[in-house]
N, C-alpha and C positions, 0 to 999 in steps of 0.2 A: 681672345676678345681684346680689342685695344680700346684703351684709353686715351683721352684728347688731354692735356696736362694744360693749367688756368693759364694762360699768356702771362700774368704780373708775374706769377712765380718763375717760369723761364727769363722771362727780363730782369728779374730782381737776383736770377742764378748767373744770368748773361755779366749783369756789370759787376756783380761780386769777382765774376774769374778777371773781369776787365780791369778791376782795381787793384789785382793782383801782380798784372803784369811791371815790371821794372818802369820808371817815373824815365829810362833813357828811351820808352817804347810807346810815352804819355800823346804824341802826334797819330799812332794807330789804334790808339785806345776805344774812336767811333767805329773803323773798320773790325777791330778783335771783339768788339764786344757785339756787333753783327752776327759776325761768323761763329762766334762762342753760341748765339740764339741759335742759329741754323743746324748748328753741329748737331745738340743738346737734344733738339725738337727733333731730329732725324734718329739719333741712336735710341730717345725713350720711343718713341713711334714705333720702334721695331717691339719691343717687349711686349711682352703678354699679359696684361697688368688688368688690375677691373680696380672701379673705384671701392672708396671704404666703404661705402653704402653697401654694395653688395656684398661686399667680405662680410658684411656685421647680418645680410641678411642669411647669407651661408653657412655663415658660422651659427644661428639660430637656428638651420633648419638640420644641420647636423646634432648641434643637443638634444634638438627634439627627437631624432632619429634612434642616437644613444640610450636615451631614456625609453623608446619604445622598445629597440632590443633586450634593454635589458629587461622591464618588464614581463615578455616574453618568455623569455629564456628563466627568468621564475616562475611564470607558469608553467614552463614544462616539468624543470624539476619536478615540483608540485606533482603534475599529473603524472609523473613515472614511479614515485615514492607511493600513490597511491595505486600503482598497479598498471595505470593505463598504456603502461609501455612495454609489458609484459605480450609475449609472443602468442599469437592466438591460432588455431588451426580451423580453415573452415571448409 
């Protein structure tokens, strides 16, 4: 599943690395901080990533999951202590 990443924050990653560069390389600062957006948008574009909305909704439906396991799995205890697990012949 891919994610689309907010434009500001690529542009605002773009001219952080652009500002980075040596003040002897300040003439290709517009060009590098292009190619910095293009790179960026091209390598996250490949990952597999989903936004936090759905992490927080994943991670919800897995607690919830957890919690019905285990519930579960006390109930059986439960029903083996009382016998119900006990071998029957019919």
């Amino acid at each position: 599943m891919s994610t689309k990443f907010d434009p500001r924050f690529l542009e605002d990653l773009a001219k952080r690395l652009s500002a980075s560069v040596p003040a002897q390389l300040s003439a290709l600062k517009d060009d590098l901080e292009n190619n910095f957006k293009s790179v960026l948008q091209a390598g996250l574009g490949k990952l597999d990533l989903v936004t936090r909305q759905e992490f927080d909704v994943q991670a919800g439906v897995l607690a919830r999951t957890r919690e019905t396991l285990m519930a579960l799995e006390a109930r059986l205890q439960e029903w083996e202590r009382a016998g119900g697990g006990a071998d029957r012949k019919t």
